[in-house]
C-alpha positions in Angstrom: 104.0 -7.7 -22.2 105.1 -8.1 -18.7 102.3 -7.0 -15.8 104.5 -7.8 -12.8 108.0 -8.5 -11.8 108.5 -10.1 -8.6 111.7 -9.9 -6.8 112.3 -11.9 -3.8 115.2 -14.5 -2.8 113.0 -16.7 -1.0 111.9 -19.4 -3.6 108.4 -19.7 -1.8 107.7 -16.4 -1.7 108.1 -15.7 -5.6 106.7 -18.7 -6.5 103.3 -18.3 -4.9 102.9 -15.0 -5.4 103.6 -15.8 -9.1 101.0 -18.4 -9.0 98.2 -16.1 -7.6 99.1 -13.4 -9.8 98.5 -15.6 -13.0 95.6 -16.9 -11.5 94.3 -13.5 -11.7 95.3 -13.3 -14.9 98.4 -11.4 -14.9 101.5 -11.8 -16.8 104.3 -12.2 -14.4 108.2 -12.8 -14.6 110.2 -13.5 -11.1 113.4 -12.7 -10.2 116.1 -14.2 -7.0 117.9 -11.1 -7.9 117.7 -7.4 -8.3 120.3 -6.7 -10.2 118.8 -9.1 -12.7 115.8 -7.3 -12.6 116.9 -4.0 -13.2 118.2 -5.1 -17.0 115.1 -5.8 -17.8 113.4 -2.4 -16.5 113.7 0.5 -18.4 111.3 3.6 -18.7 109.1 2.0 -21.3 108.3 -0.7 -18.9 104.5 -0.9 -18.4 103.9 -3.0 -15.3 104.7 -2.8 -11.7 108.2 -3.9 -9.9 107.4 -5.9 -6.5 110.0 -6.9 -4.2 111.4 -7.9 -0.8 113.0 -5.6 1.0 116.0 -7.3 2.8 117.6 -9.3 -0.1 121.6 -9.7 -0.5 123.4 -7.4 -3.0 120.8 -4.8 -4.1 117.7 -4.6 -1.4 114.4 -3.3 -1.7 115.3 0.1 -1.2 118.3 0.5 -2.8 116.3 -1.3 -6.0 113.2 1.2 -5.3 115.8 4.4 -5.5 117.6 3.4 -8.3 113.9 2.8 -10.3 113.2 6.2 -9.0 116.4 7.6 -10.9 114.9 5.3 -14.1 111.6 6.5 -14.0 109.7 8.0 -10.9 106.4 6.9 -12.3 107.2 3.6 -12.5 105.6 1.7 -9.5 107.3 -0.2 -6.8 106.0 -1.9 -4.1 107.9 -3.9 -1.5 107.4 -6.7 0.5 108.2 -6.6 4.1 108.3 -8.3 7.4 106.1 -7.2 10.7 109.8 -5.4 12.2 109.9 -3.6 8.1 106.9 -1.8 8.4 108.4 1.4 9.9 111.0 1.4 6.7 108.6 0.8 4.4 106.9 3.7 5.2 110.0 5.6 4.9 110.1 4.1 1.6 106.8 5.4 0.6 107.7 9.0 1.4 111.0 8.5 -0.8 108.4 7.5 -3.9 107.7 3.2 -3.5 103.7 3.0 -4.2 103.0 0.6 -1.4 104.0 -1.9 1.0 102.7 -6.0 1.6 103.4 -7.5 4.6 104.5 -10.9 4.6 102.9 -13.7 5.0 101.0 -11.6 2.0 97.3 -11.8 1.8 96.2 -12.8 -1.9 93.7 -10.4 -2.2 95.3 -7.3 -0.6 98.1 -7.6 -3.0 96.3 -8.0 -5.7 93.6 -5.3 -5.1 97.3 -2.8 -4.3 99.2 -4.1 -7.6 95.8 -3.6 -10.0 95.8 -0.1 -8.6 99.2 0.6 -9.3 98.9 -0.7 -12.9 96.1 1.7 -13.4 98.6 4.6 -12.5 101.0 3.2 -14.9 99.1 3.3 -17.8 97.9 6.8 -17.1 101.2 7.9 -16.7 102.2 6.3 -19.7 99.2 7.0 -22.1 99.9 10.9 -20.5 103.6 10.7 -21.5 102.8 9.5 -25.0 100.2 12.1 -25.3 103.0 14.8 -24.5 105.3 13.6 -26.7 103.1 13.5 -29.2 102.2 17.3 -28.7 105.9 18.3 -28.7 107.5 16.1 -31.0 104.6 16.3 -33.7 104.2 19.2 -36.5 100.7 21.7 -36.2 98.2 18.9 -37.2 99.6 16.3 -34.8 99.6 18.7 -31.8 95.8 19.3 -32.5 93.9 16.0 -33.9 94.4 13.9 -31.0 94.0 10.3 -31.9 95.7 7.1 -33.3 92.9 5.1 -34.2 92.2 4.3 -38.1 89.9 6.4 -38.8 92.0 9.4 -37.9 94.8 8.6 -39.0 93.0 8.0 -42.2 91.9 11.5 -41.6 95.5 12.7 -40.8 96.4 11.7 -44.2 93.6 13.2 -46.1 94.8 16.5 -44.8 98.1 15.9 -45.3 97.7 15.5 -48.6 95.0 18.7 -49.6 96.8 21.1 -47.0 99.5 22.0 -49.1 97.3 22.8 -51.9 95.0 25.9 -52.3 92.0 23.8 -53.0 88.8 24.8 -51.0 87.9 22.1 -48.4 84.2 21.1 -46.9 84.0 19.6 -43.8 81.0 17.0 -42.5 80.7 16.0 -39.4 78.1 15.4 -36.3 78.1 18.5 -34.0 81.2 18.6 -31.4 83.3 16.0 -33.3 86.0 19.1 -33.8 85.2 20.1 -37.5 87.1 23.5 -36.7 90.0 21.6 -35.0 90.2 20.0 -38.7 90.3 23.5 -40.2 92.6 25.2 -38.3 95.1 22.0 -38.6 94.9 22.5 -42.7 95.6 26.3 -42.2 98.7 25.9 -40.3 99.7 23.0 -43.1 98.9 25.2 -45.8 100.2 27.5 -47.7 98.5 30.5 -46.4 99.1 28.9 -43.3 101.3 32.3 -42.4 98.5 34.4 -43.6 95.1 35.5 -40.7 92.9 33.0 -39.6 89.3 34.0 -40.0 86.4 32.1 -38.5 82.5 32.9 -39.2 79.7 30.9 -37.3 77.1 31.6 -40.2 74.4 30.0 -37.6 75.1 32.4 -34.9 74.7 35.8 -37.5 71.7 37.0 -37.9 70.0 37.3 -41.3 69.7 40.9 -41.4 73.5 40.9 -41.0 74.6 38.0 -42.6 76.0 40.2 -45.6 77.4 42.8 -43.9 79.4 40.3 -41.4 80.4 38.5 -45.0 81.4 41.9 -47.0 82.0 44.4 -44.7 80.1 47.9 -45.3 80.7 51.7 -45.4 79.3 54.1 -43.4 75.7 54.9 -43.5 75.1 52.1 -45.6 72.3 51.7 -43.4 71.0 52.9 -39.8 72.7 51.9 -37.5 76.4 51.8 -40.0 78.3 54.4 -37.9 81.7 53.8 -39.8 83.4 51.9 -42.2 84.2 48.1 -41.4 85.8 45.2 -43.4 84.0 42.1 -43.4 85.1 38.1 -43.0 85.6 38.2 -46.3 88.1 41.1 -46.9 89.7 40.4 -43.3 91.0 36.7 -44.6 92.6 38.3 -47.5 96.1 36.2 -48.0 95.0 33.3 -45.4 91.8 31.1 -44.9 88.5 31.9 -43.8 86.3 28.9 -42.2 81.9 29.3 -42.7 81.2 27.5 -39.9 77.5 26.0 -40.6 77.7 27.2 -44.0 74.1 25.9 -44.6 72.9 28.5 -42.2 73.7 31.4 -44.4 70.7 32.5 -46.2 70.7 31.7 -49.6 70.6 35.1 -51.2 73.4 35.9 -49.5 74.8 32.5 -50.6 74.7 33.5 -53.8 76.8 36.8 -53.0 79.4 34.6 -51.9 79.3 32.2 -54.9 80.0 35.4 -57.3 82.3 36.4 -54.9 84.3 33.2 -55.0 84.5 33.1 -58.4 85.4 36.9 -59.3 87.7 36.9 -56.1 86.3 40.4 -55.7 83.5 42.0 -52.7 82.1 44.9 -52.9 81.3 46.3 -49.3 77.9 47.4 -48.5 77.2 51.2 -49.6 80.1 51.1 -51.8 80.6 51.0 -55.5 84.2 49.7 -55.6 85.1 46.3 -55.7 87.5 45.0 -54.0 90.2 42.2 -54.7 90.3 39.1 -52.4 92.3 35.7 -52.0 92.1 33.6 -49.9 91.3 29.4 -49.0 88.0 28.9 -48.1 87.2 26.1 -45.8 84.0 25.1 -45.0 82.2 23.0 -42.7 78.3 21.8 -42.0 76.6 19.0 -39.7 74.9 17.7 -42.2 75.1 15.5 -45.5 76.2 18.2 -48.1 73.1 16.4 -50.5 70.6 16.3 -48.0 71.4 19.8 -47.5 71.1 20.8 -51.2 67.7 18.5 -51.3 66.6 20.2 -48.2 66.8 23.6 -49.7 69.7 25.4 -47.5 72.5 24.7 -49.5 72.3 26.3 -53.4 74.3 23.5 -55.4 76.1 26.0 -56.8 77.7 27.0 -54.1 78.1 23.4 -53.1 80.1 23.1 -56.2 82.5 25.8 -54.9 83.2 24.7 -51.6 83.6 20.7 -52.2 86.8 20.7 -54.1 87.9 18.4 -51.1 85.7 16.9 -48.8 86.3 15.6 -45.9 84.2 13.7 -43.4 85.1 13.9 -39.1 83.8 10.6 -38.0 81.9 10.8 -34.2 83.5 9.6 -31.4 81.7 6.2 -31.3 83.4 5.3 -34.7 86.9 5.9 -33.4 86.5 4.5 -29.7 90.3 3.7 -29.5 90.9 7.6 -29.0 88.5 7.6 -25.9 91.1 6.9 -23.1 93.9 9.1 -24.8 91.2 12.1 -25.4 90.0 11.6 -21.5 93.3 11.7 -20.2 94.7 14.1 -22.4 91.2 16.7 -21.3 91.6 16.0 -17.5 95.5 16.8 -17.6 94.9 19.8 -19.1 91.6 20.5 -16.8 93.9 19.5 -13.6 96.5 22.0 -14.4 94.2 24.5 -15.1 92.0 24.4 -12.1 94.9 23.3 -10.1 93.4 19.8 -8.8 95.5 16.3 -8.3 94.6 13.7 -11.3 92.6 11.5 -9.8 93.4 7.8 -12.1 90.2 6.6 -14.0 89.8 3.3 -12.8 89.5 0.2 -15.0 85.7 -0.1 -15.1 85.0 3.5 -15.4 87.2 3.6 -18.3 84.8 0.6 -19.8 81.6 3.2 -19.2 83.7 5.9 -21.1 84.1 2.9 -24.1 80.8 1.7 -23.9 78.7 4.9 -24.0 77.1 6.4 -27.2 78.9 10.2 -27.3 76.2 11.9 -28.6 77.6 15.1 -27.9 81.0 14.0 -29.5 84.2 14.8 -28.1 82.9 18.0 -27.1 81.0 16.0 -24.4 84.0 14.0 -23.6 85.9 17.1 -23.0 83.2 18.6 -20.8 82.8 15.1 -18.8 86.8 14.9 -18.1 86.8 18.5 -16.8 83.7 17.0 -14.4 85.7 14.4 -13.2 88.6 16.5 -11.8 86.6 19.0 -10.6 84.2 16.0 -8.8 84.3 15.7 -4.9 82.6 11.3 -5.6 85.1 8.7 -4.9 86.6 8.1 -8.4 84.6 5.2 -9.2 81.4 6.3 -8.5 82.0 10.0 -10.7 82.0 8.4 -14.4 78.4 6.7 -14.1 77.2 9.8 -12.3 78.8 12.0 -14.9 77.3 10.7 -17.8 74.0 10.2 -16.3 73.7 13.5 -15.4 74.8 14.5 -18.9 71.9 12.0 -20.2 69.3 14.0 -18.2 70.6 17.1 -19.2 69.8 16.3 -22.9 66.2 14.9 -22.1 67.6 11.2 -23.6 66.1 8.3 -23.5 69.5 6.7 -23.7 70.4 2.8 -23.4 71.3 2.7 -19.8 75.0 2.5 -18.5 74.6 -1.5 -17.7 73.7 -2.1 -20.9 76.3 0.1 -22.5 78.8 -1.2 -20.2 78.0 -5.1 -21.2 77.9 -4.6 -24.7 81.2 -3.5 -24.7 82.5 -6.1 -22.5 80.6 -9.0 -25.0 82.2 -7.4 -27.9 85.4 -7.1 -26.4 85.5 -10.8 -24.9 84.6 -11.9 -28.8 87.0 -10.0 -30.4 89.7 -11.3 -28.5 88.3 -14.8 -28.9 88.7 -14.7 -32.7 91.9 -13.0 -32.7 93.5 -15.6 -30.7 91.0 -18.4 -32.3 89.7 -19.5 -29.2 93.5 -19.3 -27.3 91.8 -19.1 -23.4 95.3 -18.3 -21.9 95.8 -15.7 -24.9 92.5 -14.3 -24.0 93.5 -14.2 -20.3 96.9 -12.2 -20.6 95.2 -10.1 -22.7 92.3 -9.1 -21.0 93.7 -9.8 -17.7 90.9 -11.5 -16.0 90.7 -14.6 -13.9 89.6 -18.0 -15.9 86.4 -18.2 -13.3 85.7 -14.6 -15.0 85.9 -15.1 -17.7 83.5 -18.6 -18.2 81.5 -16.4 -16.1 81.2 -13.4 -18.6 81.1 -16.4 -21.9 78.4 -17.9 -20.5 76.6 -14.6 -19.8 76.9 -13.2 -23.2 76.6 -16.6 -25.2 79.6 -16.5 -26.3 81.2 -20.1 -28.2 85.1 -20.7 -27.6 85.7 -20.9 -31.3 83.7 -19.1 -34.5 83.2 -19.7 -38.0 85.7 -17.8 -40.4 82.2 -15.6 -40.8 82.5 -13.8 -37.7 79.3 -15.0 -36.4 78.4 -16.1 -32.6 
């Protein structure tokens, strides 16, 4: 993977900035010529395009215009003497990122082209994540996540959608247990039939049956009319008991009877009534503890666990963060009508190395934070999540120690994978060498490791 191209016909030029770059730990290629260049661009292209402006054939700005026309979002920044300033500002307004003068200054240009790369891969991750909601069927466009554990999960549901067998769902709180459900609905075969979804915790117990079987009127005090309940009102789809466990357990028993007869009789009422529908379930706890706990009849548990199917939290599937992030702030940006404010490099570490106790539910809440947040961007993620900390009342790890675990097990991993390959490990992580002896020495870490995976 190429970071930067450099395009400049002065051998000097391209040669030291090359060398700087790679220093920095940067992957560069270099080009005397634009046209050159340009076959190797296309819109898949990840990094950023810098180059002269005044160069024979194809200049700068004819090079920046026809990238434009490739793809706008790829960034371009261009070299330019003191008498090019005033047209590479023009240049700017006609969609080049950023301008260094020449003689460059090290430092400036990196600190510009690091910022543009960060642009790049949001635009990119955003792009994949839009294409994935278009191009994908109903379960796709709503589990949002590539690493193995969902698509693990992906295939599970696959698999049971089509079928009619009832599913239980396990999973912390905010992890998206009803995301889960309503992706096997649209994948199943009642999938044309009404959604129906029941919060059991949120009912309370004086209602709990009436909510489940619907009653007639003056069935008791305050029944003004006949209604249908969740149960009736699902007939020919799926109906999803949210915190099944909740339900109390003499109604649980109702709905056991009622499961296996495919019949309810409403409150007040002597006539039974036919029913089908899939019955999905879900709960935040282990099914057995449940049962061994006394809110779930086994039963019952015996009914709903045909399937089972268990949403892993958010720390287990920490490849998903950065697509989840981006894919919540889009969405919160459009909605509230703000810019999209690029999560910089080390706030995106923060976001890898925090706990998620609240799942992506908090995730979703913290990206809707961001774009709504007046900080400087690098300052909102640590403020974000310590906020949302103090909100709970946690006695969390703090962010520094979140944030250097994740470095340490990041620097390691890439280690073995490239069995101790230091230039591997520096294109990859894209860090200077003077970093990165820095950050081994600071977390221990050994050049080489056993087979064992220790160190």
């Amino acid at each position: 993977m190429t970071d930067v191209i450099i395009i400049d016909d002065e051998r000097t030029v391209r040669e030291s900035a090359q060398q700087w770059l790679e220093l920095s730990g940067l992957s560069v290629r270099v080009y005397s010529d634009a046209k050159e260049a340009l076959a190797y661009i296309d819109s898949d292209f990840s990094g950023v395009v810098v180059s002269d402006v005044k160069m024979s054939g194809i200049d700068g700005l004819a090079l920046q215009k026809k990238i434009f026309e490739l793809d706008p979002g790829i960034p371009v920044v261009l070299f330019t003497g003191h008498g090019d300033i005033a047209m590479a500002v023009t240049a700017i307004r006609d969609g080049a990122y950023d301008f260094v003068e020449k003689p460059f200054d090290p430092e400036r240009m990196l600190e510009i082209i690091k910022r543009a790369m960060e642009k790049r891969q949001l635009v990119l991750e955003n792009r994949d994540l839009r294409r994935e909601m278009q191009n994908s069927r109903g379960m796709e466009s709503k589990l949002i996540g590539t690493s193995k554990k969902m698509r693990e999960l992906k295939r599970e549901i696959a698999n049971i959608a089509p079928t009619a067998a009832n599913v239980l769902i396990s999973g912390a709180t905010g992890t998206g247990k009803e995301v889960v459900a309503r992706s096997i609905h649209a994948l199943s075969m009642t999938g044309r039939g009404p959604y129906i979804a029941l919060n059991c915790a949120a009912i309370p117990v004086s209602m709990a049956e009436s909510e489940l079987f619907g009653h007639c009127s003056g069935a008791f005090t305050s029944a003004q009319g006949d209604r249908i309940g969740k149960l009736e009102a699902a007939n020919g789809g799926t109906l999803f008991l949210d915190e099944v466990n909740s339900m109390p357990l003499d109604v649980q028993g109702k709905l056991l009877r009622a499961l296996e007869c495919k019949e309810i009789t409403p409150l007040g009422s002597n006539k039974a009534k036919h029913v089908e529908f899939r019955l999905i379930s879900a709960m935040n706890e282990d099914p057995q503890e449940a049962v061994r706990n006394g809110k779930l009849r086994e039963d019952l548990l015996f009914r709903l666990n045909t399937v089972e199917l268990v949403v892993p939290p958010l720390r287990e599937r920490r490849d998903d963060i950065s697509m989840l992030f981006s894919f919540f702030m889009e969405r919160a940006a459009e909605t509230w009508d703000k810019p999209v404010e690029p999560l910089p490099s080390e706030s995106l570490a923060v976001l890898m190395g925090y706990s998620w106790p609240g799942n992506v539910r908090e995730l979703k809440n913290i990206a809707e934070r961001y774009v709504l947040s007046a900080l400087p961007p690098r300052e909102r993620i640590p403020k974000l999540l310590s906020s949302s900390s103090e909100d709970r009342g946690d006695s969390a790890v703090p962010l520094k120690d979140q944030v250097n675990l994740f470095e340490r097990n990041l620097i390691k991993e890439s280690l073995l994978s490239h069995k101790g390959n230091i230039k591997a490990v520096l294109a990859e992580l894209m860090i200077p060498r003077r970093t990165l002896n820095e950050k081994m020495s600071k977390f221990n870490l050994k050049r080489l490791y056993k087979s064992s995976r220790s160190g």
